[in-house]
ROPAFI-615000 format. One record per residue: residue number from 1; y, z, x of N, C-alpha, C in turn. Coordinates in Angstrom, 1 decimal. Atoms other than C-alpha are relative to their C-alpha. Layout:
N
<k:NUM ny:Y nz:Z nx:X cay:Y caz:Z cax:X cy:Y cz:Z cx:X>
...
% end
This chain:
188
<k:1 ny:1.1 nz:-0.1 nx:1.0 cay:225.0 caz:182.8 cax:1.6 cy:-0.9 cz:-1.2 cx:0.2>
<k:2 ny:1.5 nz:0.6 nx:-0.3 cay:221.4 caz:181.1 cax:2.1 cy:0.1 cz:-1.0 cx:-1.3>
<k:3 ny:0.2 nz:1.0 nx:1.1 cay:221.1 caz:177.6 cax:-0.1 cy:-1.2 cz:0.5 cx:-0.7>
<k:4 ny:1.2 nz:-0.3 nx:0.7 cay:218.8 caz:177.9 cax:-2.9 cy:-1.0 cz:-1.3 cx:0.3>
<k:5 ny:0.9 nz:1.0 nx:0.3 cay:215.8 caz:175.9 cax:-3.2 cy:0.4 cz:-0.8 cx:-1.4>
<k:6 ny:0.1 nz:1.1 nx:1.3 cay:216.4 caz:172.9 cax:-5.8 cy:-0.8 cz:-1.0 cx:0.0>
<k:7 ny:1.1 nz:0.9 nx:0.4 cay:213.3 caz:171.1 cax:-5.7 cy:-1.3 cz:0.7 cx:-0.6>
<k:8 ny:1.1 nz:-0.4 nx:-0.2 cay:209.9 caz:171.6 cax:-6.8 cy:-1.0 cz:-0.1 cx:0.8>
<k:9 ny:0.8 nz:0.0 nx:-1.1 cay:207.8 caz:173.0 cax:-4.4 cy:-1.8 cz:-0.3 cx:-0.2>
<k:10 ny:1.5 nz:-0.2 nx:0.3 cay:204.1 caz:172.9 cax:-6.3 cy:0.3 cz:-1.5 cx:0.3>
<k:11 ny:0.1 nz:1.4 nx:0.2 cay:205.0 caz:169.1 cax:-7.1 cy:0.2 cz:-0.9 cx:1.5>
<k:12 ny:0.0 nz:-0.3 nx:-1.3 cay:206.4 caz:168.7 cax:-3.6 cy:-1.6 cz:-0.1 cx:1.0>
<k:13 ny:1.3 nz:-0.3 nx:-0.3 cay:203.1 caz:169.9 cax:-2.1 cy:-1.4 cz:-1.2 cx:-0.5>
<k:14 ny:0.9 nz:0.7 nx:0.8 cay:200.8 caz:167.9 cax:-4.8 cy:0.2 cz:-1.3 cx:0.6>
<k:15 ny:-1.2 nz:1.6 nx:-1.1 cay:203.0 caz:164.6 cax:-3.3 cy:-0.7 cz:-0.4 cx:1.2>
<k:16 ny:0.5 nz:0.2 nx:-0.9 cay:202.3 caz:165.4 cax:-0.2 cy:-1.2 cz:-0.4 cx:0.5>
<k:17 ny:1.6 nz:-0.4 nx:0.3 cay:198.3 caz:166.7 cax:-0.4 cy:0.0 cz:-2.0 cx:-0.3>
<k:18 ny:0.3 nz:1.2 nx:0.8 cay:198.2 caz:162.8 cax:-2.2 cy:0.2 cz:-1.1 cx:1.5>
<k:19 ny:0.1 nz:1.3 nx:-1.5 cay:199.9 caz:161.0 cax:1.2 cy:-0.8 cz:0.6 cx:1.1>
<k:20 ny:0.2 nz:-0.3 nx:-0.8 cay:198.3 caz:163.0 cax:3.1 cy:-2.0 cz:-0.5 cx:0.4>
<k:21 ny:0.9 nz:-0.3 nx:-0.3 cay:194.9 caz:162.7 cax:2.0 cy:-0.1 cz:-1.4 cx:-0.3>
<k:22 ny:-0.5 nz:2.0 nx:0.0 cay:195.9 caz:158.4 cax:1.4 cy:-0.2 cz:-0.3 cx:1.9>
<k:23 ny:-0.5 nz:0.5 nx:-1.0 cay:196.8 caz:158.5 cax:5.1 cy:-0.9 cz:0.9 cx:1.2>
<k:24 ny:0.0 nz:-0.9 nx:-1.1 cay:195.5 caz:161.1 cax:7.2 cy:1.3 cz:0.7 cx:0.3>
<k:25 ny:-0.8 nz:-0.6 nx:-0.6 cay:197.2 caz:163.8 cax:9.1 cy:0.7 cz:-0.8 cx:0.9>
<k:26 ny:-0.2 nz:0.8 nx:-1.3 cay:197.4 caz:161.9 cax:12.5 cy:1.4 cz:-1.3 cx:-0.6>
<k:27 ny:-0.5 nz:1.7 nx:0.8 cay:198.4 caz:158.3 cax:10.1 cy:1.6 cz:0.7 cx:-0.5>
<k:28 ny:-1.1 nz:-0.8 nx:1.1 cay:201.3 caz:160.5 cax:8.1 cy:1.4 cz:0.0 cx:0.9>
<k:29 ny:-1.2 nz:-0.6 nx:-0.9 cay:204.5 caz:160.0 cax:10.0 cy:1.3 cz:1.0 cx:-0.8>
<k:30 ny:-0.7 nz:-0.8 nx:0.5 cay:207.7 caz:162.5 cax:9.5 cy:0.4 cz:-1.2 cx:-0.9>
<k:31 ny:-0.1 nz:0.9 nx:0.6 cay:209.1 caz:159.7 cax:8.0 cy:-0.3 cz:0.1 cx:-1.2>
<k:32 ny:1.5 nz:-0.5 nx:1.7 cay:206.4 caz:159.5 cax:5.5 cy:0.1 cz:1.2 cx:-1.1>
<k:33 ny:-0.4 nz:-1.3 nx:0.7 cay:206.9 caz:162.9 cax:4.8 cy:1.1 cz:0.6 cx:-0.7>
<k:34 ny:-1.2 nz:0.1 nx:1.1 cay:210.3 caz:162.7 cax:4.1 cy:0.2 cz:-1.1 cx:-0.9>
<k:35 ny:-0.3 nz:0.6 nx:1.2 cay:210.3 caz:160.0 cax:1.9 cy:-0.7 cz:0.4 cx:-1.0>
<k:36 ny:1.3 nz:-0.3 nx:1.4 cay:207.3 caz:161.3 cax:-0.2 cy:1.0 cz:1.7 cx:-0.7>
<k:37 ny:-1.1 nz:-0.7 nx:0.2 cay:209.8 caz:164.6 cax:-0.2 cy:0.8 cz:0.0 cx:-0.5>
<k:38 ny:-1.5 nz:0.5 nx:0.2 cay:213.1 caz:163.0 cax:-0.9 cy:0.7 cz:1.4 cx:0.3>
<k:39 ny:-0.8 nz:-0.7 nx:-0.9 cay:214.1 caz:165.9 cax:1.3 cy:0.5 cz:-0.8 cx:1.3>
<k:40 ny:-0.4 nz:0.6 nx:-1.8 cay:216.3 caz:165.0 cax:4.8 cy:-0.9 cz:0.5 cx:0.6>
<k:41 ny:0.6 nz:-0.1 nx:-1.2 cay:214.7 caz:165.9 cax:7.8 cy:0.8 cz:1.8 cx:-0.1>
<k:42 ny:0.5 nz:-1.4 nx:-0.5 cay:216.6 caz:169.7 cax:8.4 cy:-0.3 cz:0.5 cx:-1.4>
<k:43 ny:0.9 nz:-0.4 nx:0.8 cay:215.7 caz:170.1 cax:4.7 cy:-1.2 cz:0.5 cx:0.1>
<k:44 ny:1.5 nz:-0.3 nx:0.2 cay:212.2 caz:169.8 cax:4.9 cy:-0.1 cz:1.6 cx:1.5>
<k:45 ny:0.4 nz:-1.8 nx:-1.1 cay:211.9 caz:172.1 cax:8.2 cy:0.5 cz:1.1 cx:-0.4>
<k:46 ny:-0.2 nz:-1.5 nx:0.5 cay:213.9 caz:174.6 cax:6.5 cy:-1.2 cz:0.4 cx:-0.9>
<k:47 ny:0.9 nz:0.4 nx:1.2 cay:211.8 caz:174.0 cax:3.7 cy:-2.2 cz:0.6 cx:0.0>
<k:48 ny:1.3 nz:0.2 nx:-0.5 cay:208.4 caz:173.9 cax:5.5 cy:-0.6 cz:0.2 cx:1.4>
<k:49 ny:0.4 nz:0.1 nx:-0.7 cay:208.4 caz:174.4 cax:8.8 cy:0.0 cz:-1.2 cx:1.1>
<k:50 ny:0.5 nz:1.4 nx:-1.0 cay:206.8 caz:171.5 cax:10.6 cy:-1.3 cz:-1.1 cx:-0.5>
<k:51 ny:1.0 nz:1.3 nx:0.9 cay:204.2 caz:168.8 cax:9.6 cy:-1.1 cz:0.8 cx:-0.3>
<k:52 ny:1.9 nz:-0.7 nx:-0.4 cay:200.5 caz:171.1 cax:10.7 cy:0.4 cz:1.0 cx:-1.1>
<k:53 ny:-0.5 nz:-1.2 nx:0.5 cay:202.7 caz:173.8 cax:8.5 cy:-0.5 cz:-0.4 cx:-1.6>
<k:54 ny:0.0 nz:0.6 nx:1.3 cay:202.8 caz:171.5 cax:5.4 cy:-1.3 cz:-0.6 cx:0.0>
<k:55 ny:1.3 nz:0.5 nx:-0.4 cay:199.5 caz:170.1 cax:6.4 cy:-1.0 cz:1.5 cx:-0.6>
<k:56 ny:0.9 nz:-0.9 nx:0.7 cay:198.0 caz:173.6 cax:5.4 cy:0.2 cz:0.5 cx:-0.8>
<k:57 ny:0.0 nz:0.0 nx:1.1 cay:199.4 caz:173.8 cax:2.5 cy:-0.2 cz:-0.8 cx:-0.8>
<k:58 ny:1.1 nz:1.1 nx:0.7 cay:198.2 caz:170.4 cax:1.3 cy:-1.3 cz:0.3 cx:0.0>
<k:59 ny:1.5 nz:0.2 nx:0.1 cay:194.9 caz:171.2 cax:2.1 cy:-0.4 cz:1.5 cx:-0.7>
<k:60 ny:0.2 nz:-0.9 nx:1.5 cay:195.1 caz:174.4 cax:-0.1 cy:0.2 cz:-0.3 cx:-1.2>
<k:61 ny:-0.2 nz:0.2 nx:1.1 cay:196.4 caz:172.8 cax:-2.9 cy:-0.9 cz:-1.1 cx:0.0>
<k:62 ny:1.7 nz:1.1 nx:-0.3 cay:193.0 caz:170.2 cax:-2.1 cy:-0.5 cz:1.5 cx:-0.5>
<k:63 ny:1.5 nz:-1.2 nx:0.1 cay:191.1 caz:173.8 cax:-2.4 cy:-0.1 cz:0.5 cx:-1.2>
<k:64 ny:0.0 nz:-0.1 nx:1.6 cay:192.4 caz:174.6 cax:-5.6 cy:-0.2 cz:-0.7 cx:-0.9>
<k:65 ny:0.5 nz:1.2 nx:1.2 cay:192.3 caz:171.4 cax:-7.4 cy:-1.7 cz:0.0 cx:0.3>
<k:66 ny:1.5 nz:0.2 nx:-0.4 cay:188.6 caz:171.3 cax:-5.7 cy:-0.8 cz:1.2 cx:-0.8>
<k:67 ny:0.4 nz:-0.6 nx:0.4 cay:187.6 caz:174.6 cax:-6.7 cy:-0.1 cz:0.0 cx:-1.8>
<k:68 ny:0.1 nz:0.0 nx:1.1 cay:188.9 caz:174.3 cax:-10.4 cy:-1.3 cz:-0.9 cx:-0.4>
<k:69 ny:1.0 nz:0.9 nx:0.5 cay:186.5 caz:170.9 cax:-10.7 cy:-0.9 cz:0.7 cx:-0.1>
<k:70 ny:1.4 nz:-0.2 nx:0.2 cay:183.9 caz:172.6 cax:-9.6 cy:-0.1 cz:0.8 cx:-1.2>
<k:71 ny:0.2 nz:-1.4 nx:1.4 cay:184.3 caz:175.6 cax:-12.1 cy:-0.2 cz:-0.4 cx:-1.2>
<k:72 ny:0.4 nz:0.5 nx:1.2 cay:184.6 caz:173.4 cax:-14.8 cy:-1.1 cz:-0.6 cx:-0.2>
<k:73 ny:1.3 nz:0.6 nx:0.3 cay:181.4 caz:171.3 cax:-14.3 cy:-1.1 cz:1.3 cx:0.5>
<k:74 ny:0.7 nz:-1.2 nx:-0.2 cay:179.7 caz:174.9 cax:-13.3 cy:-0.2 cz:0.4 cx:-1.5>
<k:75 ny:-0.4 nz:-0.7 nx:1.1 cay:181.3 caz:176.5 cax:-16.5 cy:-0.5 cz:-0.8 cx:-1.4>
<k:76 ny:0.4 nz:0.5 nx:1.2 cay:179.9 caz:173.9 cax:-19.3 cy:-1.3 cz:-0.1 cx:-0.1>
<k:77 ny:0.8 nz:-0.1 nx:0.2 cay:176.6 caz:173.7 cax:-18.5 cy:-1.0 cz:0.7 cx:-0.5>
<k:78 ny:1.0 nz:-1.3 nx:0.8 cay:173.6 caz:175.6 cax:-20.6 cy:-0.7 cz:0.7 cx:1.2>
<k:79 ny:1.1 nz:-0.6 nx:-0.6 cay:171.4 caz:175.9 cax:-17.6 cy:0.3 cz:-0.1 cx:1.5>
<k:80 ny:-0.4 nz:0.0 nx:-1.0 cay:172.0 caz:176.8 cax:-13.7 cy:-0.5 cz:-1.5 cx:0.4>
<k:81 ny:0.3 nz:1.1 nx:-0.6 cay:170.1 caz:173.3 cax:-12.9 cy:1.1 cz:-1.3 cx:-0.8>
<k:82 ny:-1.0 nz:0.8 nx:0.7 cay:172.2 caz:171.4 cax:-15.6 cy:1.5 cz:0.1 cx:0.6>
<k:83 ny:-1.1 nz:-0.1 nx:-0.6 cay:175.1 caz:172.4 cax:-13.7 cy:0.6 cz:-0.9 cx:1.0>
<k:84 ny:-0.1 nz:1.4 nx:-1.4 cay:174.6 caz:170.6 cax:-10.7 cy:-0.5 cz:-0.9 cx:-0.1>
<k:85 ny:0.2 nz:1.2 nx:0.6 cay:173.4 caz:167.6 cax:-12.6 cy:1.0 cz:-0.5 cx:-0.4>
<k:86 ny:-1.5 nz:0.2 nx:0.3 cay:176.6 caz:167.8 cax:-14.2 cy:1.3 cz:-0.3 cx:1.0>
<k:87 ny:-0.6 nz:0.4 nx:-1.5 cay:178.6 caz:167.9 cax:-11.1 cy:0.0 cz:-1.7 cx:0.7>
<k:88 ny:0.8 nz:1.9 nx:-0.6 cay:176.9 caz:164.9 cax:-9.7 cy:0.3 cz:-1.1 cx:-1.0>
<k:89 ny:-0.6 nz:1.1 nx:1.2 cay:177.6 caz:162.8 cax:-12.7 cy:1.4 cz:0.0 cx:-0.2>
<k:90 ny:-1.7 nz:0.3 nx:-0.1 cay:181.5 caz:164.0 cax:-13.0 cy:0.0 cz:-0.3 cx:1.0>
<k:91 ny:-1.3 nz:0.8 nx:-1.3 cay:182.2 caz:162.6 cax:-9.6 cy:-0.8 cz:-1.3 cx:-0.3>
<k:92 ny:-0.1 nz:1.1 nx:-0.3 cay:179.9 caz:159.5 cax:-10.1 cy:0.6 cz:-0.4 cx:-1.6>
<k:93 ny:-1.3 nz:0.3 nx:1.4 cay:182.2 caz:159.0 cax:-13.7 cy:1.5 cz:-0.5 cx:1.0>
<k:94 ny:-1.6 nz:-0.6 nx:-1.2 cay:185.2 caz:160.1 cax:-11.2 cy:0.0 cz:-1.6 cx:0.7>
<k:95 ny:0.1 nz:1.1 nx:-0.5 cay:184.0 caz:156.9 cax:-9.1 cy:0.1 cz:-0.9 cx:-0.5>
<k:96 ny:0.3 nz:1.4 nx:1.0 cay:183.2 caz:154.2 cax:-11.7 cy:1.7 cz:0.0 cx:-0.7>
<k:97 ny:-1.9 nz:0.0 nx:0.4 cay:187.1 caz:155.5 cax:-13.1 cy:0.9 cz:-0.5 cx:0.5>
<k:98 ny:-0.9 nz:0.4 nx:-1.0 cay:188.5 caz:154.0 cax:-9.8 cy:0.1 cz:1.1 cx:1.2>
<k:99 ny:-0.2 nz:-1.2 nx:-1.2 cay:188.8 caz:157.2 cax:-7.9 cy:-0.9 cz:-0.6 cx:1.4>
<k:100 ny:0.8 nz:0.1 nx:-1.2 cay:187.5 caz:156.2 cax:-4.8 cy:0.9 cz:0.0 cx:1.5>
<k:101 ny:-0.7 nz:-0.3 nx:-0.8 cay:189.8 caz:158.0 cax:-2.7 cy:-0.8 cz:0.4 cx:1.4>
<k:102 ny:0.6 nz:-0.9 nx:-0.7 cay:186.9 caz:160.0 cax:-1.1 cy:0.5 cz:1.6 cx:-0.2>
<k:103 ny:-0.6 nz:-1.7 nx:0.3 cay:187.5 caz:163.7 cax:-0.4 cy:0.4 cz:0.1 cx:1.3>
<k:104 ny:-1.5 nz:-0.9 nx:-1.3 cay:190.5 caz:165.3 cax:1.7 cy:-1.0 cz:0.6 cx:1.2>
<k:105 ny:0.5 nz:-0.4 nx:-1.0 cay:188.2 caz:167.5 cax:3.4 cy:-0.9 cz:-0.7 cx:0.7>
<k:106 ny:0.7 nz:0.5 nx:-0.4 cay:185.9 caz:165.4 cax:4.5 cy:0.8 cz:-1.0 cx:1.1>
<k:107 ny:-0.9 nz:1.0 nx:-1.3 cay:188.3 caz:162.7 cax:6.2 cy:0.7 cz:1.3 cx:1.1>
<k:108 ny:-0.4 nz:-1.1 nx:-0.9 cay:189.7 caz:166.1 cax:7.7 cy:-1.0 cz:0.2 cx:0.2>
<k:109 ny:1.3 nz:0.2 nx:-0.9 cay:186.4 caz:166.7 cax:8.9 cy:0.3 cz:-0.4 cx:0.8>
<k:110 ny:0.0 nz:1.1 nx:-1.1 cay:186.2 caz:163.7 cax:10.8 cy:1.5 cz:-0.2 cx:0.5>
<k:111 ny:-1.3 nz:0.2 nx:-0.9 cay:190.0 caz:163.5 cax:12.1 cy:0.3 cz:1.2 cx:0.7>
<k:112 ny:-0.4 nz:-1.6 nx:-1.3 cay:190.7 caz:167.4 cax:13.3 cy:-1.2 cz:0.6 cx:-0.2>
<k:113 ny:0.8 nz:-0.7 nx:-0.1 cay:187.4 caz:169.1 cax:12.1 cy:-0.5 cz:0.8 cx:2.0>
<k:114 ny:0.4 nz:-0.3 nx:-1.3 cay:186.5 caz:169.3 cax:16.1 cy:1.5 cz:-0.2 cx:1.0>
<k:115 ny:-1.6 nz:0.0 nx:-0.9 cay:190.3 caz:169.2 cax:17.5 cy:0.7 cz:1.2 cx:-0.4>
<k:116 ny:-1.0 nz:-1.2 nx:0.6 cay:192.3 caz:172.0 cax:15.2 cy:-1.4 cz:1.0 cx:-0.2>
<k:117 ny:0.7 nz:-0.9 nx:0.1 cay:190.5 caz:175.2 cax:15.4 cy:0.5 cz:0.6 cx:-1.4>
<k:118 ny:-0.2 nz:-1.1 nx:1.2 cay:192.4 caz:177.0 cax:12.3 cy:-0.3 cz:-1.4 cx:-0.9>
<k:119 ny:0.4 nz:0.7 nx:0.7 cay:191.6 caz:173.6 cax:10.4 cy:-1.9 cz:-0.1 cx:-0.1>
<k:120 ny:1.7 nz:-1.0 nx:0.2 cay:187.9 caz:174.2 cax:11.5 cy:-0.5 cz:1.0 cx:-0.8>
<k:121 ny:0.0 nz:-1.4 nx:0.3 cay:188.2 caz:177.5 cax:10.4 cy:-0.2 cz:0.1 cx:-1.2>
<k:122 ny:-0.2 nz:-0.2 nx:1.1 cay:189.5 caz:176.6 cax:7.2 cy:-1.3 cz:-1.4 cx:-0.8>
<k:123 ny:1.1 nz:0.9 nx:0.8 cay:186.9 caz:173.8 cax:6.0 cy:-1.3 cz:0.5 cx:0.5>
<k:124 ny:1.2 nz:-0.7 nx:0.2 cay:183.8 caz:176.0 cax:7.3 cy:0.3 cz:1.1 cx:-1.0>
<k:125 ny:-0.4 nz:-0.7 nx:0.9 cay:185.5 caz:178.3 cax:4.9 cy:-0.5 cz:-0.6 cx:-1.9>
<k:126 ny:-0.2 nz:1.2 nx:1.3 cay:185.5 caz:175.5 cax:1.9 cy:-1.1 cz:0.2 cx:0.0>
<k:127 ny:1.1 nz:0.3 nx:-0.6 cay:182.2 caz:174.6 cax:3.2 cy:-0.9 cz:1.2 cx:-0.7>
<k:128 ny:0.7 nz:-1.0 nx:0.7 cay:180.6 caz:177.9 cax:2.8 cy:-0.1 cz:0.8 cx:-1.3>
<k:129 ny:-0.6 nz:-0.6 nx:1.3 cay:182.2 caz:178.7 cax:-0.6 cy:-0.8 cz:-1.2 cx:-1.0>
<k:130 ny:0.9 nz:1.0 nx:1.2 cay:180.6 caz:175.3 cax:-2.0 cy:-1.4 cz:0.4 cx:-0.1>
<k:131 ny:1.6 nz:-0.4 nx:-0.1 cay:177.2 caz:176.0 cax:-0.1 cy:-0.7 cz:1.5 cx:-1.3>
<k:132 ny:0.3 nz:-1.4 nx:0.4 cay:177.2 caz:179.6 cax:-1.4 cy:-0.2 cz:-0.3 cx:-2.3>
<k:133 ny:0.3 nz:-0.1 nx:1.8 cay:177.9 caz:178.3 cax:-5.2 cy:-0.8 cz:-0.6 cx:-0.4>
<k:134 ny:1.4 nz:1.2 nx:0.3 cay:175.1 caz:175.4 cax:-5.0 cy:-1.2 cz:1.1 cx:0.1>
<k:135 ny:1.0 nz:-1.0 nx:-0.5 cay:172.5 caz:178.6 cax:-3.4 cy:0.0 cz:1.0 cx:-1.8>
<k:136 ny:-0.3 nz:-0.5 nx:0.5 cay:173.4 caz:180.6 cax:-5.9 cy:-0.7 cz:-0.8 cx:-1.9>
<k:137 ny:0.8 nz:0.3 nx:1.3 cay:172.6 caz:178.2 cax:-9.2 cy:-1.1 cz:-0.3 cx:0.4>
<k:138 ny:1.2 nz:-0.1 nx:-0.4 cay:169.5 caz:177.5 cax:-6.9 cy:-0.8 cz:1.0 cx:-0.5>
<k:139 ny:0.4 nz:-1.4 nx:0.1 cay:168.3 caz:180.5 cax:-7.1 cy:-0.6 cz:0.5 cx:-1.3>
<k:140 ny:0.1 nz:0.1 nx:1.2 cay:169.0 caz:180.9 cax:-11.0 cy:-0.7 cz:-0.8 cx:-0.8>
<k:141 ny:1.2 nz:1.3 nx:0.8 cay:167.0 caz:177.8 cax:-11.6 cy:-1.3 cz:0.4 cx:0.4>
<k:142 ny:1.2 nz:-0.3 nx:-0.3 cay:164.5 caz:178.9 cax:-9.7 cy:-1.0 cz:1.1 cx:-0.7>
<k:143 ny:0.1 nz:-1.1 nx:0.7 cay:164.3 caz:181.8 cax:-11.4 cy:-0.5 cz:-0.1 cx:-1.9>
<k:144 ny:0.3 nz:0.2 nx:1.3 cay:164.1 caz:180.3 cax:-14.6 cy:-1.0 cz:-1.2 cx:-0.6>
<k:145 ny:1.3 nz:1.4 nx:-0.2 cay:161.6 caz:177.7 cax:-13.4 cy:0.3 cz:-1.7 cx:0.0>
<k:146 ny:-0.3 nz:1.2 nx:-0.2 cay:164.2 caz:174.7 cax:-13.1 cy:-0.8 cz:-0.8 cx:1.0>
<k:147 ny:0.1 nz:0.1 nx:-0.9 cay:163.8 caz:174.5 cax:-9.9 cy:-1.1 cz:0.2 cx:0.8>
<k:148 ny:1.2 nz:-0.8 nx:-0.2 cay:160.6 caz:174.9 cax:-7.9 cy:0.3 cz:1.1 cx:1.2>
<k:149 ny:-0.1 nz:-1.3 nx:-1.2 cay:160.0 caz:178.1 cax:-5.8 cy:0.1 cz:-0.3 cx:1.4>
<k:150 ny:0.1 nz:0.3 nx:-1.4 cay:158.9 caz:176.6 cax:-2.8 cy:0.7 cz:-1.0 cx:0.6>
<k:151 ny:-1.0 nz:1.1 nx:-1.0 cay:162.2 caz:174.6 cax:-2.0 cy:0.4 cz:1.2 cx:0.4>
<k:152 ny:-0.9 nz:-1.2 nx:-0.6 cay:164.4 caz:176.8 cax:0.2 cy:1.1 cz:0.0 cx:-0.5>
<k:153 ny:-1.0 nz:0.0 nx:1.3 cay:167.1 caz:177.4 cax:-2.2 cy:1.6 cz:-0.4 cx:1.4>
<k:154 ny:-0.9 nz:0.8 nx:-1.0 cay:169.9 caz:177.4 cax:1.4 cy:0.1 cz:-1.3 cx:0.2>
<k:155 ny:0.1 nz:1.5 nx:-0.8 cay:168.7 caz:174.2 cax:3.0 cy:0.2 cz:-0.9 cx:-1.3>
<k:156 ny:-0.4 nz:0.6 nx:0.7 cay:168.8 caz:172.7 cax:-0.1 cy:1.6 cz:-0.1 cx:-1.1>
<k:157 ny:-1.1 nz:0.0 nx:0.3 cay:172.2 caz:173.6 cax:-1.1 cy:1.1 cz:-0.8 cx:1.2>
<k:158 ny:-0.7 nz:0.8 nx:-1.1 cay:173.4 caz:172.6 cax:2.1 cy:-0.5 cz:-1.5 cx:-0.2>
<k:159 ny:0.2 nz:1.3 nx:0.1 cay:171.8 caz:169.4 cax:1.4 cy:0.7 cz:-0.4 cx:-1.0>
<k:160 ny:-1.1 nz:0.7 nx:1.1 cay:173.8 caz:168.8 cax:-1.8 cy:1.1 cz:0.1 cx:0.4>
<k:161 ny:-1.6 nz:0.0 nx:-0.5 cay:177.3 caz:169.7 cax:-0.1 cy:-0.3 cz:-1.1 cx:0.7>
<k:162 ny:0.1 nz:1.3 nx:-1.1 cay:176.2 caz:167.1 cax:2.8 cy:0.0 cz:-1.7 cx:-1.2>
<k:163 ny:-0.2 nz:0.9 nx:0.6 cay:175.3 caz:164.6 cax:0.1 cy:1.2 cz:-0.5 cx:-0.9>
<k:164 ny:-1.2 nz:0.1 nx:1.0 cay:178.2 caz:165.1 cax:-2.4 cy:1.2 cz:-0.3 cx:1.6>
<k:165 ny:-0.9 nz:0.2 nx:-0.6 cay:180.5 caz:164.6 cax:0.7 cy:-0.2 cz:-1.8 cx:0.9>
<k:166 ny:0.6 nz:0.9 nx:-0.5 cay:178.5 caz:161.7 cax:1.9 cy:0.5 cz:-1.1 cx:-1.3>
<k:167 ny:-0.1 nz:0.2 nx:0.9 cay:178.9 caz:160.4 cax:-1.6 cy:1.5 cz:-0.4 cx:-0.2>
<k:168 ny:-1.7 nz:0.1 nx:0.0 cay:182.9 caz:160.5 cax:-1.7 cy:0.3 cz:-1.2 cx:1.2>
<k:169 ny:-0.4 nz:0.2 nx:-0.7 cay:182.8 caz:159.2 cax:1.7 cy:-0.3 cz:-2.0 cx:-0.2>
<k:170 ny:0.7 nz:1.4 nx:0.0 cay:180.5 caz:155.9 cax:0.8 cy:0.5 cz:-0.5 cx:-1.4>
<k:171 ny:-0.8 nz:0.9 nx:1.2 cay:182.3 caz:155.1 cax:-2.5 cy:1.1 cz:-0.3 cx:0.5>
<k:172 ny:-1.1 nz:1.0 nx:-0.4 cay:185.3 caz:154.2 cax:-0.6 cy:-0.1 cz:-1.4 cx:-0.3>
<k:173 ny:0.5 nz:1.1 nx:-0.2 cay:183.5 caz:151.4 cax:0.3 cy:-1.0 cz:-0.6 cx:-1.0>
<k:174 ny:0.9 nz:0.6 nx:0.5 cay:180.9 caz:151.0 cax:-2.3 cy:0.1 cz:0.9 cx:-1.4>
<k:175 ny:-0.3 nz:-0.9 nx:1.0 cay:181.5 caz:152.1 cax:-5.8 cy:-1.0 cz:0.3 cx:-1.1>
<k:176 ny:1.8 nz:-0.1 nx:1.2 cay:177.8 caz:152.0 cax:-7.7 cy:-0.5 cz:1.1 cx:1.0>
<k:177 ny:0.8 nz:-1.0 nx:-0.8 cay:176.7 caz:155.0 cax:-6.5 cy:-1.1 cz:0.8 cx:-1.0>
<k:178 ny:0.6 nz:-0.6 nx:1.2 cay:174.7 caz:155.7 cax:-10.3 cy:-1.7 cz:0.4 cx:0.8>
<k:179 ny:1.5 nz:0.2 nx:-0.1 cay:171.4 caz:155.1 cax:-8.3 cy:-0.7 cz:1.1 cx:1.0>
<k:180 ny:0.1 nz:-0.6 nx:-0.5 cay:172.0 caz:156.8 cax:-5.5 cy:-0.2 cz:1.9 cx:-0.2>
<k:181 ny:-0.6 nz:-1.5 nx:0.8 cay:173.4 caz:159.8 cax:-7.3 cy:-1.6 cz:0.7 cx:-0.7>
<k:182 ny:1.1 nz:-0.7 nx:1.2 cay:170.0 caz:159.8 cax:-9.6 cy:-1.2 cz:0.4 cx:1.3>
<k:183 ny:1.4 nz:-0.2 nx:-0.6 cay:167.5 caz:159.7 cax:-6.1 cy:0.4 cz:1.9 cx:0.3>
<k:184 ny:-0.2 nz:-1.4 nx:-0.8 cay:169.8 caz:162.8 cax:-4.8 cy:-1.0 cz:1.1 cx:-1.1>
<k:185 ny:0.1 nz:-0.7 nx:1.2 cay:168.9 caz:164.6 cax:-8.1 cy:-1.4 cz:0.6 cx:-0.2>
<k:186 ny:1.5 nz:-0.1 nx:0.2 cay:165.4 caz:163.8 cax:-8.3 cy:-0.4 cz:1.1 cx:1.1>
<k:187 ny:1.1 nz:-0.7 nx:-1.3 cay:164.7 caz:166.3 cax:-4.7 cy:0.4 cz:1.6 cx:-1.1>
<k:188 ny:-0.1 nz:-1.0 nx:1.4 cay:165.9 caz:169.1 cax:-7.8 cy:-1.3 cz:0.1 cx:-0.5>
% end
């Protein structure tokens, strides 16, 4: 008879996602992974596979905590432009709180973005799901005269995913980002 599972696997995961996105993939040794586990070693492989295995399940449970944020600073706003004003202010809040972890995908970016192709795969995936929901309240603002007509509602959504990740990446190091935050705002 097959042992049961007696851990938690969501919290498990969340753990992980936490050293993972602390350390890198590369940085993260098995080690690492079993102690943040408090599984053995053929535990966890039963458990999980292998490190890249458990590696893309942290970076979904990154896509869900990511997506919920967004929905909530989407979902309070009166006006499609007040949305992504809102946004921009909960992460620079997020920062001034201490958070100045940066964002998961983004250091994944730069460590496998151009080495793992299904990790590629999966952050032009993220990627296009942010772009697509910044285009989108574009659009609605523009529509409602937030926004002016003659921005390109795309390029400029692509320009706020690039800045909001730029943003994460530069509060590491630098945590007043109130100013910065207000010039992005101003091309709105």
């Amino acid at each position: 008879m097959p042992k049961s599972v007696t851990f938690d696997r969501e919290k498990v995961i969340n753990d992980v996602m936490e050293l993972f996105w602390k350390k890198g993939y590369n940085g993260t040794s098995m080690q690492d992974l079993v102690d943040v586990t408090g599984l053995n070693r053929s535990s966890f492989y039963n458990s999980f596979g292998d490190k890249f295995s458990l590696f893309q399940e942290a970076l979904k449970a990154y896509e869900k905590q990511q997506n919920e944020t967004l929905n909530s600073f989407f979902g309070k706003a009166q006006t499609p432009k007040e949305s992504i004003i809102s946004l921009f202010k909960g992460v620079s809040d997020d920062i001034r709180s201490g958070n100045q972890k940066g964002c998961m995908y983004t250091s994944c970016t730069a460590e496998l973005g151009g080495e793992n192709q299904q990790v590629h795969d999966l952050l032009v995936v993220n990627k296009d799901k942010v772009v697509d929901s910044f285009e989108i309240l574009i659009k609605k603002a523009q529509e409602q005269g937030e926004i002016s007509q003659s921005k390109n509602p795309h390029a400029l959504a692509l320009m706020l995913f690039t800045c909001m990740q730029g943003i994460r990446v530069t509060s590491i190091i630098e945590p007043d980002m109130d100013g910065v935050i207000e010039e992005i705002l101003e091309v709105l």
